[in-house]
C-alpha positions as CSV (number, residue, x, y, z in Angstrom):
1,X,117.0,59.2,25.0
2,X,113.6,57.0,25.1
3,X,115.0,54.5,26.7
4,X,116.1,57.0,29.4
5,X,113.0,58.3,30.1
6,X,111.5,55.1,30.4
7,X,114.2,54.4,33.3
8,X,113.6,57.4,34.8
9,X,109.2,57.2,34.9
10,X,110.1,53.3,36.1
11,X,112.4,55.1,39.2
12,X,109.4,57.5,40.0
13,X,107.0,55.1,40.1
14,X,108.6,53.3,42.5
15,X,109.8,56.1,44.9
16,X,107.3,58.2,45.1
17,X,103.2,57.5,46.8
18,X,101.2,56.5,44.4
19,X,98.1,58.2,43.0
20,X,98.8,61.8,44.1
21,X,96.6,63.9,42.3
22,X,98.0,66.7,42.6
23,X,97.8,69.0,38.9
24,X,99.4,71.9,39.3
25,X,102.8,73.8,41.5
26,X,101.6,75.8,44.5
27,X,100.8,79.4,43.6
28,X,103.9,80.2,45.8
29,X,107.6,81.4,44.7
30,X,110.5,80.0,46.7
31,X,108.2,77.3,48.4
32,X,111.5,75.2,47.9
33,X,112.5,76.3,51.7
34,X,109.4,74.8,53.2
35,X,106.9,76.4,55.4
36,X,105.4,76.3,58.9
37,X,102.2,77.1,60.2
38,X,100.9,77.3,64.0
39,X,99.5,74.4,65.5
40,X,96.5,75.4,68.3
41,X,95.6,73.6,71.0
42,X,92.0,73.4,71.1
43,X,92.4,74.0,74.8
44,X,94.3,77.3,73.8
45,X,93.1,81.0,74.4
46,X,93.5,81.6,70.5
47,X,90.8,78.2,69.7
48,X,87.5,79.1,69.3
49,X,86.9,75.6,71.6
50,X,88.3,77.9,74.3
51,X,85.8,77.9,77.2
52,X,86.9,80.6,79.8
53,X,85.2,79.0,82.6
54,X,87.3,75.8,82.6
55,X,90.4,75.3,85.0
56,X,93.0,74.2,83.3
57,X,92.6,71.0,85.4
58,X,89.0,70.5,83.8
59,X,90.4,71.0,80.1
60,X,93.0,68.4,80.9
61,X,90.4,65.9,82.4
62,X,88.1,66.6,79.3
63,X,91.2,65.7,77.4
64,X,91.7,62.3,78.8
65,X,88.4,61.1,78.0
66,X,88.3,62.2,74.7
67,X,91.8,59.9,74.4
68,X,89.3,56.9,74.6
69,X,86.9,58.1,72.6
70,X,89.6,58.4,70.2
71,X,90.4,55.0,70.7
72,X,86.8,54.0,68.8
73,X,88.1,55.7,65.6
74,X,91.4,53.8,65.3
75,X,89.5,50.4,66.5
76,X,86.1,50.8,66.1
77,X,85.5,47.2,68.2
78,X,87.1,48.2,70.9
79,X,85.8,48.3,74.2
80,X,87.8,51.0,76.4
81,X,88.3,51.2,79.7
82,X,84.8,51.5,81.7
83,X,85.8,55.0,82.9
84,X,85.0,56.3,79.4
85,X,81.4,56.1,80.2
86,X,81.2,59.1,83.1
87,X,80.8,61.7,80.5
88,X,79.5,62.1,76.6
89,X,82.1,64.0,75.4
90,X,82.7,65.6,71.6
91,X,85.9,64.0,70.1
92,X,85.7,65.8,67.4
93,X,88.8,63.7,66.0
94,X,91.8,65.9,67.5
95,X,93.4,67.9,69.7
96,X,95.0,70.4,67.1
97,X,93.6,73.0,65.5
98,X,94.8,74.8,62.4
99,X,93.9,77.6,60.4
100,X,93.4,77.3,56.3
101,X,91.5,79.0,53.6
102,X,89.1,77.3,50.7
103,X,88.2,78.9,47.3
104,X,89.3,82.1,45.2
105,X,88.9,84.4,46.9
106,X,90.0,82.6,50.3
107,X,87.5,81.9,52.8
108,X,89.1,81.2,55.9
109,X,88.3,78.3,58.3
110,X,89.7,76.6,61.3
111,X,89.8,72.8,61.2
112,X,91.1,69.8,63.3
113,X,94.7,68.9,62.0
114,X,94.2,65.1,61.9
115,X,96.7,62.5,61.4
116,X,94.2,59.8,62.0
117,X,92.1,60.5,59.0
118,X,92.8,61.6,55.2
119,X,90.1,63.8,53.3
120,X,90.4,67.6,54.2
121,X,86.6,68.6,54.3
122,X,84.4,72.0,55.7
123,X,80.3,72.2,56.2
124,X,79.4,73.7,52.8
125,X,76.4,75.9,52.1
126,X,73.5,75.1,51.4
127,X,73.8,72.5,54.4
128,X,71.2,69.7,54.2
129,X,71.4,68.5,57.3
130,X,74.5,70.2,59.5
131,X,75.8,70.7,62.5
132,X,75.0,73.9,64.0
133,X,78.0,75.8,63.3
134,X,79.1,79.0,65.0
135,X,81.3,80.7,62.2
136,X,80.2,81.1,59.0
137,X,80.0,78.3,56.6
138,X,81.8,78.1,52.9
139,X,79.5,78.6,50.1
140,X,81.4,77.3,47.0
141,X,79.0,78.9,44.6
142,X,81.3,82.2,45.7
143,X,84.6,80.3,44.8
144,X,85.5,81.2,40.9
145,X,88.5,78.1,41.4
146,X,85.8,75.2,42.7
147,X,84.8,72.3,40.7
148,X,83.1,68.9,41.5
149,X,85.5,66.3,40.8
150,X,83.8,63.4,38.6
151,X,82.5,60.3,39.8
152,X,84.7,58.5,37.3
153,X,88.1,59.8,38.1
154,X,90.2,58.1,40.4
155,X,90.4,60.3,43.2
156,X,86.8,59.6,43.6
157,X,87.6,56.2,43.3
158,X,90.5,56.0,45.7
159,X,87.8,57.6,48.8
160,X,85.9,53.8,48.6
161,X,82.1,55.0,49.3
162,X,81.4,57.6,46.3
163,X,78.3,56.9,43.9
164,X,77.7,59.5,41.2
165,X,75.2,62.4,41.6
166,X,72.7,61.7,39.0
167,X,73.1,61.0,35.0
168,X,72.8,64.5,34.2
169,X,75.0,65.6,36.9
170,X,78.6,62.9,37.4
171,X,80.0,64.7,40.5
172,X,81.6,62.7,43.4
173,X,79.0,62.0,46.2
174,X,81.6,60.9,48.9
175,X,80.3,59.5,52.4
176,X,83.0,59.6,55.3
177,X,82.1,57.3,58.3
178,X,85.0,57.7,61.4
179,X,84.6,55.3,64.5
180,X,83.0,56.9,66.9
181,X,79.9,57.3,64.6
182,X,80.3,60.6,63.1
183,X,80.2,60.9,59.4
184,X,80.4,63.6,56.8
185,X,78.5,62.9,53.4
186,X,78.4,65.9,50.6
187,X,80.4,66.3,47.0
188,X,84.4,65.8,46.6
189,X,85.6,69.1,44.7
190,X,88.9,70.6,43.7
191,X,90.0,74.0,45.2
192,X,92.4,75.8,46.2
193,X,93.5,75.0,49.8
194,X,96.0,78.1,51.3
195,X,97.6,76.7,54.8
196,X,97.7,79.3,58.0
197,X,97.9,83.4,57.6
198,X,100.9,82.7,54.9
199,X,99.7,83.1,51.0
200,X,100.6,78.9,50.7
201,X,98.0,78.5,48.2
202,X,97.8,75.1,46.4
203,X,95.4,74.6,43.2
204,X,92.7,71.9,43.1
205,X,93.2,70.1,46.0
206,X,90.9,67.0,46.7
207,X,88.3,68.9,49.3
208,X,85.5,66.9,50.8
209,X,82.3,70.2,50.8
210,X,80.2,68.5,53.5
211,X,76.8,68.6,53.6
212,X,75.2,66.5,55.8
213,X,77.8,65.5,58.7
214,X,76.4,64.3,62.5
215,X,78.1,63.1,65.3
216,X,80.9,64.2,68.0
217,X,81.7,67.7,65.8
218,X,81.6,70.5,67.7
219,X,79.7,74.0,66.1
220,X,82.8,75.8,66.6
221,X,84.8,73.5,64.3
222,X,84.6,73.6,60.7
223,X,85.7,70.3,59.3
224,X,88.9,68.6,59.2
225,X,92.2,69.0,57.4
226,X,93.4,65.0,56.8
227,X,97.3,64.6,57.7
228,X,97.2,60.6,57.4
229,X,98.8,58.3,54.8
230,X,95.9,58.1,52.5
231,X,96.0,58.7,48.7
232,X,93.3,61.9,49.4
233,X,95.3,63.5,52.2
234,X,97.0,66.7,52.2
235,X,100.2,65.7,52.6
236,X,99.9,63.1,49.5
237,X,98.1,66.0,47.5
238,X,100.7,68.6,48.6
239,X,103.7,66.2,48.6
240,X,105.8,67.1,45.1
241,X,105.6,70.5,46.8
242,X,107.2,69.7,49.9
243,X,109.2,66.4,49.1
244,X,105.9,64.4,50.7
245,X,107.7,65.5,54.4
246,X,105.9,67.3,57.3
247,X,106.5,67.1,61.2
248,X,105.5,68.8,64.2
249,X,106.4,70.6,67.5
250,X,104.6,70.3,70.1
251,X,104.5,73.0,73.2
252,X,104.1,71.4,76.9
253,X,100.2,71.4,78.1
254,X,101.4,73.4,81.0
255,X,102.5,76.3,78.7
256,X,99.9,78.4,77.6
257,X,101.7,81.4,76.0
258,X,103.6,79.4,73.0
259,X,102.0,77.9,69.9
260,X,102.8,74.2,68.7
261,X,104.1,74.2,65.1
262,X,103.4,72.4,61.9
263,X,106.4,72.2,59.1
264,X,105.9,71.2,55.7
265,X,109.2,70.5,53.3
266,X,112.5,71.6,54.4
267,X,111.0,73.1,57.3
268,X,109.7,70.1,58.1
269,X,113.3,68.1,58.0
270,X,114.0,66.2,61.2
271,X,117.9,65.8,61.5
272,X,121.2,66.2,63.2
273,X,122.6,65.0,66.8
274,X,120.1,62.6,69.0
275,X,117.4,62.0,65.9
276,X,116.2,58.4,65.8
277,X,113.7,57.0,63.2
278,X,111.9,54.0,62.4
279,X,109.5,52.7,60.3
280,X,106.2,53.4,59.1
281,X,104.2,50.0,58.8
282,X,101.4,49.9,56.4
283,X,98.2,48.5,57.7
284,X,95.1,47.8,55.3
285,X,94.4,51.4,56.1
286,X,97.4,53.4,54.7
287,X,95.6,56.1,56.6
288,X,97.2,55.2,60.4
289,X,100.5,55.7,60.9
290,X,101.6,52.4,62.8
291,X,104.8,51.7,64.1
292,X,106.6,48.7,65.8
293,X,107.0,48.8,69.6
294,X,109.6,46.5,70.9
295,X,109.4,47.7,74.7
296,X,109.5,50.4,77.5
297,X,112.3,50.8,80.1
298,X,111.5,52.6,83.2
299,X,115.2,53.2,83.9
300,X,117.6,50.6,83.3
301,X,114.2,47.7,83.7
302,X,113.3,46.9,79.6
303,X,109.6,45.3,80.0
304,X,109.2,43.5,76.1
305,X,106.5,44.5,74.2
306,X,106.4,41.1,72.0
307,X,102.9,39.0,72.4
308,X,101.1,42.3,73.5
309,X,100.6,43.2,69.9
310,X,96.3,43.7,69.4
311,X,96.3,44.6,66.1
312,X,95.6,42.6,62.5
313,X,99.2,44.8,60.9
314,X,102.0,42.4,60.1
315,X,104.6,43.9,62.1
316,X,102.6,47.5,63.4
317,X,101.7,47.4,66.8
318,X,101.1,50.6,67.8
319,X,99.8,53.6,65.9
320,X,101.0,57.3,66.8
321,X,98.5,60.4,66.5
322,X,98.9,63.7,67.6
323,X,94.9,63.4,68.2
324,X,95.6,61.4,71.4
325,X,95.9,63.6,74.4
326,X,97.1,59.9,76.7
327,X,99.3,57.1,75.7
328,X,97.2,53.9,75.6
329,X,98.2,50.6,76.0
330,X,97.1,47.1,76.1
331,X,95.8,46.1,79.5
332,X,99.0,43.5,80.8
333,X,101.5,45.5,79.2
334,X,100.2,48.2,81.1
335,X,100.0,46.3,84.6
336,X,104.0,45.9,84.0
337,X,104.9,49.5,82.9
338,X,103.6,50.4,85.9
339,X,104.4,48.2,88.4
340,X,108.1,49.2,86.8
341,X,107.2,53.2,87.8
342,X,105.9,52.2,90.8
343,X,108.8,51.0,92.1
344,X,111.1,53.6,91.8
345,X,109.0,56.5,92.7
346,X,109.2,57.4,97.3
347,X,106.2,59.4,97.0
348,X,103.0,59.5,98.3
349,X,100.4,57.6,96.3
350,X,96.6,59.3,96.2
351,X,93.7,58.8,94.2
352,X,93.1,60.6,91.2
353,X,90.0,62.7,91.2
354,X,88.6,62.3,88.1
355,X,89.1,58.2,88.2
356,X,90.8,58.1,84.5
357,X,94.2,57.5,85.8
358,X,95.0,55.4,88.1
359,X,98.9,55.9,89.1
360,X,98.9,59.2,91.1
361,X,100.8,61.1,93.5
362,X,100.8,63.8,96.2
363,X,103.0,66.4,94.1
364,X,106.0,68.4,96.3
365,X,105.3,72.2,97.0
366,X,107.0,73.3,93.4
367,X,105.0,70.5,91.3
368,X,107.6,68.9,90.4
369,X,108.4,65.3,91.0
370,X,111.8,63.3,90.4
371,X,110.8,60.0,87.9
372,X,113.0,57.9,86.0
373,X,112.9,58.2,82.2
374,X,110.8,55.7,80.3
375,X,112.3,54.8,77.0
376,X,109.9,53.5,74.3
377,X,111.8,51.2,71.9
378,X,110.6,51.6,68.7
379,X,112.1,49.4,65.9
380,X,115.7,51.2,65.5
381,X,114.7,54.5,67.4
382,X,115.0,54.2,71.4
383,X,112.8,57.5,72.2
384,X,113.5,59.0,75.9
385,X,110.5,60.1,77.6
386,X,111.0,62.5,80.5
387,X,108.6,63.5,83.4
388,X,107.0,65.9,81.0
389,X,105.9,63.3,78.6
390,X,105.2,60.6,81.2
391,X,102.8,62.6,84.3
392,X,100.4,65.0,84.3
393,X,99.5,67.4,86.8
394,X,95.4,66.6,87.0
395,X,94.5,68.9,90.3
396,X,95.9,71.1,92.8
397,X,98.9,69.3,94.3
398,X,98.3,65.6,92.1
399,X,100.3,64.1,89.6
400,X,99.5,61.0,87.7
401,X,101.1,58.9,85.1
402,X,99.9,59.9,81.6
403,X,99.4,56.6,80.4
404,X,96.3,54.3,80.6
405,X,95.5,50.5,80.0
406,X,92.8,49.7,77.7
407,X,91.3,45.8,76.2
408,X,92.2,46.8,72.3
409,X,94.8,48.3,70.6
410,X,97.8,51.0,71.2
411,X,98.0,54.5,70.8
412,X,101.4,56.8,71.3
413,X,99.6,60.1,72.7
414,X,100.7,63.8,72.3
415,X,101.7,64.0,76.1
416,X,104.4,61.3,75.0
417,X,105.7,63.3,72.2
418,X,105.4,67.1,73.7
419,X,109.0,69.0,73.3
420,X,109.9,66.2,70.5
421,X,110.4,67.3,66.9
422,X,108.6,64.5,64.9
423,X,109.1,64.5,61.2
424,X,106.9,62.0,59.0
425,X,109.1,61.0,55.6
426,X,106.6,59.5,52.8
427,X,109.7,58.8,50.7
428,X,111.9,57.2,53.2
429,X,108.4,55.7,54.9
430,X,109.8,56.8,58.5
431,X,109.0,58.6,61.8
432,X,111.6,60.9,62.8
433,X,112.1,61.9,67.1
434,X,114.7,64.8,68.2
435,X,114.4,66.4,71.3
436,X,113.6,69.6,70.8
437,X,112.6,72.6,73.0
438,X,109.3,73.0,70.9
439,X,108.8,77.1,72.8
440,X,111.6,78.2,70.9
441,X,110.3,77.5,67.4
């Protein structure tokens, strides 16, 4: 029987992420059949980002710059395209919203769902030196389940910049730094984390109580919830819970009235006719989920994506974030995928009005316009991209092609993977793609 059980911890080891420090089950019966929660755009009536006064045109236009400020948090050295310099706009590290509760009793906040970073963190009272923030902030002295995790475990190890408090006092200090030059310092704490309106409720999860955080946050946010590969993000914290699987739907920028959804477990399962997959590359930053891109066809013409490769992962070329409103791409890669579009599009070509995009076109009387489908060839998964993935309607009666050329690194936006169900696999280390009417959800 020993020797049994030594076989077994060996297998366990080796299959499953390492250092999850997860301690306890959720507080949930029958969490076994997985669970979704609602995915908002931060452009969406129901997020508090919601500015009446914007066209949806604006929003959209907002939303493209913010793709290369984004671009600074995956590769901090990059220098974008010059375009990015018109406007100083918040990043505020996503596009998504979603809606989770800290403490006993809950106290409900709305954070950016992140797949480009790890720690889940909110503005904690009493704020040093905060962000003015519109909604009320979490006070953890009001939490009966909150306690400082100590500087010498190994979850405070595994965040890299954490010093101990004082002698007296060995709680986690944590500092987060993200690329664009926002940070969030405070103390690392276990709580209890409970995911959307549903009573999800998982015990001492990792949670980064922020305060003193600067930069691009804006003071209707309230932190963010981590969704990357690192040992201190929720999905590694969560993952015995929900067989370390989560994927997403996301709902066309043109439609306003459904919600984009986020599946955890056997909700989150991507499978059945038409899936693909391929591999999840680890960088030196397990955080970024990169991939392999082989090439794009526009049609039946494949343009090769080898020697265009700007990044220092064996293998990863590209990474893929739900964060990214545009699909970015290095700069002679670019000048080929387009000349490719170009040539099989009879319409007229205009110039875009807000300068970000630079393949446009005078858009027929119902908006839409006939393209070929661009397939991005991902290592063992060929992913079809229709028109609604590959332009964008930018103002009245202009179209333009949703990608953009910049001098470092590559990004696979959210506009590329709208009305596709992606599932992310820890276990099997994959990216799942099925096209999927994401409305209907």
């Amino acid at each position: 029987m020993a020797s049994y059980l030594n076989i077994l911890f060996v297998f366990l080891t080796l299959t499953l992420p390492t250092l999850c420090f997860c301690r306890k089950p959720p507080t949930v019966e029958g969490l076994k059949g997985g669970f979704s929660v609602q995915l908002i755009h931060r452009d969406s009536p129901n997020s508090p980002f919601y500015n009446p006064t914007e066209t949806s045109f604006q929003q959209r236009n907002k939303a493209f710059l913010r793709s290369f400020n984004r671009l600074n948090h995956f590769y901090p050295k990059s220098k974008a395209s010059q375009k990015t310099t018109q406007s100083e706009i918040s990043s505020n590290n996503g596009e998504y919203l979603v809606k989770y509760s800290i403490g006993t009793p809950p106290f409900e906040v709305m954070g950016i769902a992140d797949t480009g970073s790890d720690l889940v963190w909110s503005q904690c009272n009493p704020c040093d030196q905060c962000y003015n923030q519109t909604s009320p902030v979490f006070d953890p002295s009001k939490s009966s389940t909150y306690k400082p995790v100590s500087c010498y475990s190994k979850v405070c190890e595994s965040l890299g910049e954490t010093y101990c408090h004082s002698d007296s006092d060995p709680s986690c200090e944590y500092t987060m730094s993200y690329g664009d030059g926002s940070h969030t310092q405070g103390t690392l704490a276990f709580d209890t984390l409970t995911l959307g309106s549903t009573t999800v409720g998982f015990p001492e999860i990792p949670i980064g109580c922020g305060v003193n955080n600067a930069g691009t946050f804006d003071s209707e946010g309230s932190g963010i919830v981590g969704l990357g590969g690192g040992d201190v993000s929720l999905i590694t914290q969560i993952g015995p819970s929900i067989d370390f699987k989560f994927s997403y739907c996301l709902v066309p920028l043109s439609d306003s009235k459904s919600t984009s959804k986020l599946n955890f477990g056997e909700n989150a399962v991507v499978d059945g006719p038409g899936t693909v997959s391929t591999s999840i590359i680890r960088g030196s930053a397990a955080t970024f989920y990169y991939l392999r891109l082989e090439g794009m066809s526009v049609g039946t013409k494949r343009i090769d994506f080898a020697g265009d490769s700007t990044s220092n992962v064996a293998d990863g070329n590209i990474i893929i974030d739900s964060g990214t409103t545009l699909t970015l791409l290095p700069q002679s890669f670019y000048a080929k995928l387009e000349s490719a579009v170009t040539a099989q599009i009879n319409l007229e070509r205009v110039n875009s009005t807000n300068e970000i995009l630079s393949l446009c076109y005078k858009s027929p009387p119902n908006d839409v316009i006939e393209v070929p489908p661009v397939t991005a060839h991902f290592t063992g998964a060929d992913v079809v991209l229709n028109s609604l993935n590959t332009f964008v309607s930018v103002s009245e009666g202009v179209t333009c092609f949703a990608f953009a050329p910049v001098s470092t690194g590559s990004i696979f936006g959210n506009i590329a993977q709208m009305n596709h169900l992606v599932g992310y696999d820890f276990v099997k280390k994959t990216v799942s793609f099925k096209s999927t009417d994401c409305t209907k959800m």
